[in-house]
C-alpha positions as CSV (number, residue, x, y, z in Angstrom):
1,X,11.0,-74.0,2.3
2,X,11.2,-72.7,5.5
3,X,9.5,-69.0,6.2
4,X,10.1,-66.3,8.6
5,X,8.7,-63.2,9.2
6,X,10.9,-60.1,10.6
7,X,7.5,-58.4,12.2
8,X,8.3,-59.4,15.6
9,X,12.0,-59.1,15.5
10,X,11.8,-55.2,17.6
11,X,10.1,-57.4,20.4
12,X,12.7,-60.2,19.9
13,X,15.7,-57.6,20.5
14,X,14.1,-56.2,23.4
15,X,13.6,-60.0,24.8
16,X,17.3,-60.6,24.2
17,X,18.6,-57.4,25.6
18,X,16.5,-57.6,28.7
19,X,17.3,-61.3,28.9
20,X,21.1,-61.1,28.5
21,X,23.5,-61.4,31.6
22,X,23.5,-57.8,33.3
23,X,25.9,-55.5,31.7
24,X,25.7,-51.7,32.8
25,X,28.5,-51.2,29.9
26,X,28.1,-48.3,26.9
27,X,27.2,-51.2,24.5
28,X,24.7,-52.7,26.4
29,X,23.2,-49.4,26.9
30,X,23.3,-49.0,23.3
31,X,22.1,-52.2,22.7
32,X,19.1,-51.6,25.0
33,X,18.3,-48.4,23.7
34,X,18.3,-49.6,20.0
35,X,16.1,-52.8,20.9
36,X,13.4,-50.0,23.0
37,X,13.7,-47.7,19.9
38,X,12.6,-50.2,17.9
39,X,10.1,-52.1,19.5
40,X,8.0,-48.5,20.0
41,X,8.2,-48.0,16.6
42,X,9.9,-44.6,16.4
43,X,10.7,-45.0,13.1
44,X,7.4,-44.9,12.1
45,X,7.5,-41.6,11.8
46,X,11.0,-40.2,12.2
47,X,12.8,-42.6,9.5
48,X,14.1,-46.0,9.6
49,X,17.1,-44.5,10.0
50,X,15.8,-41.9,12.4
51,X,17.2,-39.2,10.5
52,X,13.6,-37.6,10.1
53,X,10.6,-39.0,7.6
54,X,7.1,-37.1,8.8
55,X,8.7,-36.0,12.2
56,X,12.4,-34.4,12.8
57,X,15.7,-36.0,12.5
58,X,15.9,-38.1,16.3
59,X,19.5,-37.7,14.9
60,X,19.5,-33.8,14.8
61,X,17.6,-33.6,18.1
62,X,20.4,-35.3,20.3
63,X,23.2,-33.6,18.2
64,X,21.7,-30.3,18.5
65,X,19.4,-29.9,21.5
66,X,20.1,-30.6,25.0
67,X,19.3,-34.0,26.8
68,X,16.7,-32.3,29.3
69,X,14.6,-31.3,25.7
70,X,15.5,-34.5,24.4
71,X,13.5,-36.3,27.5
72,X,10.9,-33.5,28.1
73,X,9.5,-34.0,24.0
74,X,10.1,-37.9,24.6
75,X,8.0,-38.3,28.0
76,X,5.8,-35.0,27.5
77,X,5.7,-34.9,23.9
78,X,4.1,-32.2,21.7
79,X,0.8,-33.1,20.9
80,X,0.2,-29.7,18.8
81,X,3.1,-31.1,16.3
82,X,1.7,-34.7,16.6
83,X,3.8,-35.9,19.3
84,X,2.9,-38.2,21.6
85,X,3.8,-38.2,25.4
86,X,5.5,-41.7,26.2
87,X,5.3,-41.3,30.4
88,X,3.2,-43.5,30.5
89,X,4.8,-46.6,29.1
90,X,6.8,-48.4,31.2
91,X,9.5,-49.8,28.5
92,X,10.4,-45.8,27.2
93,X,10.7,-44.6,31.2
94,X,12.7,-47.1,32.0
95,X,15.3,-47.2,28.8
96,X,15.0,-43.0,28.3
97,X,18.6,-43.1,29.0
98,X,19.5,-46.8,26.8
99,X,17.7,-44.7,23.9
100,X,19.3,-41.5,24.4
101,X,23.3,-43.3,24.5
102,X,22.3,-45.1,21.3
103,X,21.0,-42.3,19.1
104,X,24.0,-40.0,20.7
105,X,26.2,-43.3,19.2
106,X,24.5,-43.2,15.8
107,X,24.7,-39.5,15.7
108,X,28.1,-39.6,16.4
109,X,28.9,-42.4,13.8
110,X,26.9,-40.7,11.0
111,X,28.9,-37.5,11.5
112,X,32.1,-39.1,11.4
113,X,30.7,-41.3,7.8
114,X,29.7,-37.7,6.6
115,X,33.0,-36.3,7.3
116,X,34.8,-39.2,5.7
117,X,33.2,-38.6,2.6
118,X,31.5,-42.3,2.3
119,X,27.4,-42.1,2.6
């Protein structure tokens, strides 16, 4: 029996994504985003679903906030709330926007689930 382990799938998606013919479409964006997401390990802390775990909903903060706060707590962080600043990674600078068009998509996609009644 053949075994596999799904620990370095974030890193594989990234690989793929920055592999992949060029695309500068919303989906690859998306895709991008999701794969960067992932392979820094936000959920860690705000959810697997990023809808908030021991930090806020990443979900909430696009929905709500504006996209300067959204990239000022994402590169500057909050370090008094246990936030980390990120400007100094290479792979969140240069996919800030990739992240920010995915979690605007899944915002966007869980309100619409929420307002269809289906969880």
């Amino acid at each position: 029996m053949l075994r596999t382990s799904l620990a370095g799938w974030p890193l594989a998606l990234l690989a793929v994504a920055s592999h992949a013919a060029p695309d500068t479409g919303e989906a690859a964006a998306q895709q991008r985003g999701f794969a960067a997401l992932r392979a820094m390990d936000c959920a860690r802390c705000h959810g697997r679903d990023f809808a908030g775990l021991s930090a806020p909903s990443l979900l909430a903060a696009v929905r709500e906030g504006s996209r300067e706060r959204f990239d000022w707590y994402v590169l500057k962080g909050d370090i008094g709330r246990g936030m980390p600043g990120y400007e100094s990674q290479p792979l969140v600078v240069a996919q800030i926007d990739a992240m920010y068009a995915w979690l605007i998509f899944a915002a966007r996609q869980r309100t619409f689930t929420r307002l269809e009644g289906t969880p």
